[in-house]
N, C-alpha and C positions, 0 to 999 in steps of 0.2 A: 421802554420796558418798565413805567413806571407799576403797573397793574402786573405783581408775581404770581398769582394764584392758577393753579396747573402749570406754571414755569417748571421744568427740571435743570438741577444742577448737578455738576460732578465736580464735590472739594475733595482733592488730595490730601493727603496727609490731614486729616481734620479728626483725629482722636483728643486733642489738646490744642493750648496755644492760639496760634494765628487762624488756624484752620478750622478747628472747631468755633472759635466767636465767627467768624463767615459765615460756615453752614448755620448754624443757630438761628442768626439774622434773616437769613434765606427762608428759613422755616418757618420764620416768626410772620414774614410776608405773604406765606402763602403757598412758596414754592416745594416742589418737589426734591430729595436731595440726596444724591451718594455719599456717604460720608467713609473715608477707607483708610487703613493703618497694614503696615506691614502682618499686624496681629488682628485674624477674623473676631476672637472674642473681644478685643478692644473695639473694634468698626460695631458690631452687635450692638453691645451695650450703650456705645453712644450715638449711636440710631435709634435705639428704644426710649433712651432719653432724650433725645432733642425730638422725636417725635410727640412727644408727654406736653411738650412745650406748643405743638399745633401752631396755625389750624394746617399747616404744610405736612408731611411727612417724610421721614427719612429710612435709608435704607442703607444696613453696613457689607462692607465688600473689600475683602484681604486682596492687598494690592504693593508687592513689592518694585516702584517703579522702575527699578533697575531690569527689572524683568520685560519685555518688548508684549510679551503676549500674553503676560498676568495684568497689563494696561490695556492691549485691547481685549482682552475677556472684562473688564470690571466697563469698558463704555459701554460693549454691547448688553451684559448683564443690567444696565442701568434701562438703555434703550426700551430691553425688553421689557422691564418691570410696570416703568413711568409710558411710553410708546413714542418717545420723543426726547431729545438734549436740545436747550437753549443756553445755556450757563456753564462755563470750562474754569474752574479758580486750579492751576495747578501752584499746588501752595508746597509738598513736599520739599522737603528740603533738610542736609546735614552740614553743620561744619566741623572740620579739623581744624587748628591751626600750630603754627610752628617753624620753623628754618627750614626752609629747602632739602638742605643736607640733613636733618635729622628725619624728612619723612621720608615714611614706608610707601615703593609705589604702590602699594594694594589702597591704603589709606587716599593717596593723588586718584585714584581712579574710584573709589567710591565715592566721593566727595561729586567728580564729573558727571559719573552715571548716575547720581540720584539728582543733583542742581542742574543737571543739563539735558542728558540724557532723558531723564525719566521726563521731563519735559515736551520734549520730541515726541517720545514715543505717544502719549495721553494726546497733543494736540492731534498726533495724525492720526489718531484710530478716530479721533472727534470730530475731523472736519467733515465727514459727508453728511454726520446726521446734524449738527450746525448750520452749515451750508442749506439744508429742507428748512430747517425754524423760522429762514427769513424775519432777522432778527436780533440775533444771535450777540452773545460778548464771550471772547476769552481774556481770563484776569492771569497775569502772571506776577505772582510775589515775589519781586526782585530785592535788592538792599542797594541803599547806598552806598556800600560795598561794593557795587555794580561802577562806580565811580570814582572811587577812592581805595586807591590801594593803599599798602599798611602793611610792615613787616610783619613774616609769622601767618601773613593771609594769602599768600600765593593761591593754594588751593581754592580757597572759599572764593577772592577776588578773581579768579579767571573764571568761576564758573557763573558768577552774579554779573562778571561784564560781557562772558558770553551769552546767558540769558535777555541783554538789553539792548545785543546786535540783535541778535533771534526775534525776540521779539518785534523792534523794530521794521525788519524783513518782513514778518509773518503780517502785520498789522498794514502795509503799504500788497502785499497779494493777496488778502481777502477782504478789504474795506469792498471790494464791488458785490461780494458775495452778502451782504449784507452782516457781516459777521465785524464787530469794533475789538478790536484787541488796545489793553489798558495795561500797563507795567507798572506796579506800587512798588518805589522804593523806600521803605522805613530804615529810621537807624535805631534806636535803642529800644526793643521791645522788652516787657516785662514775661516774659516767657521762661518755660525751663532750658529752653537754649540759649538763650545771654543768659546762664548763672541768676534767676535769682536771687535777691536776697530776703533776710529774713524782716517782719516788721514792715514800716511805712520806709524799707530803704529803695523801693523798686517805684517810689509813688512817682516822683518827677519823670518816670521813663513813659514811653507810650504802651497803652494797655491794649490786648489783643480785641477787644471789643470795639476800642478806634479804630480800627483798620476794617472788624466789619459795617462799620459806618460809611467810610469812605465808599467801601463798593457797594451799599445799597445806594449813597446818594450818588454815584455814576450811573449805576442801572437808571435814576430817573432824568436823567440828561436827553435832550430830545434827539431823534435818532438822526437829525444833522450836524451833531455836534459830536465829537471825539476825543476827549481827555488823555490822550495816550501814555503821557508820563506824569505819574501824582511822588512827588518826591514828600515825605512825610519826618519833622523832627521833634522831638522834646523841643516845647516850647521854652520850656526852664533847666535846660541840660543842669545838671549833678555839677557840682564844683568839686 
């Protein structure tokens, strides 16, 4: 899939961060692109801006993934726009962290429904019109978190190591369908979810534009080849 141009994509959670340096990349190649935030005026605005950026074009679409049929209304809504999906990056994602005992279940289950759930729901509404692209990639933004637990991370660590059975699964019953499914696990991103900080203290961390690197250069992978797990660190981890 090295040639993007009339490709369509669906990035999740891509107003900011991990999601938006994706979509952007996507755009910048060529391709077609959802870009969706819980918030339709945030999806808007950074769809009219990373459209600005060409020659691809993009289109915004309020998508709370925890919601089953607010996910598949924004694939079909894409469907109908672009008249086809090639590209699934479900990148959404929140964490909590803290002691077992001190968390709230409401907090444990949103944590699942947005890093797991909301997951499920985006690939299933995606697979039939995937499945026609002959073609086709689903990217799932996992963590090395996905592997490493860590006090205080229950929630986050069951949802990133259930994403990596999930995927795994998903990527062994549609490799015939033509569809490659790819699981990126990053650890320190400079993003507003690992806390920022202020100045050159976020420089040694990986920056959300490497990650949209990574999956353009999987898109150019020949279509007998499969990358399924890209594990991604600070070269120069923070002392």
């Amino acid at each position: 899939m090295a040639d993007l141009k009339g490709k369509v994509a669906v990035v999740t959670g891509s107003t900011k961060g991990i999601g938006r340096a994706i979509a952007e990349a996507l755009v910048r190649a060529g391709c077609n692109v959802a870009v969706s935030s819980r918030h339709a005026d945030d999806a808007e605005k950074t769809a009219q801006e990373l459209t600005a950026t060409g020659p691809g074009r993009a289109i915004g679409r309020a998508c709370d993934v925890q919601d089953e049929a607010q996910c598949t209304d924004m694939i079909a809504e894409t469907v109908l726009a672009f008249g086809r999906l090639d590209i699934l990056v479900n990148n959404a994602g929140i964490g909590a962290f803290g002691p077992v005992a001190d968390m709230e279940p409401q907090t444990w289950r949103n944590v699942l429904r947005t890093n797991l759930d909301g997951v499920f729901y985006c690939t299933h509404a995606a697979l039939p019109h995937l499945k026609r692209a002959k073609g086709a990639w689903i990217f799932n933004i996992a963590s090395l978190a996905g592997k490493n637990p860590f006090p205080g991370g229950a929630a986050y660590n069951a949802s990133k190591f259930g994403l990596v059975g999930f995927s795994e699964a998903l990527m062994q019953e549609v490799r015939q369908d033509d569809i490659r499914v790819s699981y990126i696990m990053p650890g320190s991103v400079a993003t507003e979810f690992s806390h920022p900080q202020s100045g050159s203290g976020d420089a040694w961390k990986i920056q959300p534009e490497d990650i949209g690197q990574i999956v353009m250069d999987l898109l150019t992978m020949p279509p007998r080849t499969l990358p399924s797990r890209v594990e991604v660190r600070p070269s120069k981890p923070g002392k």
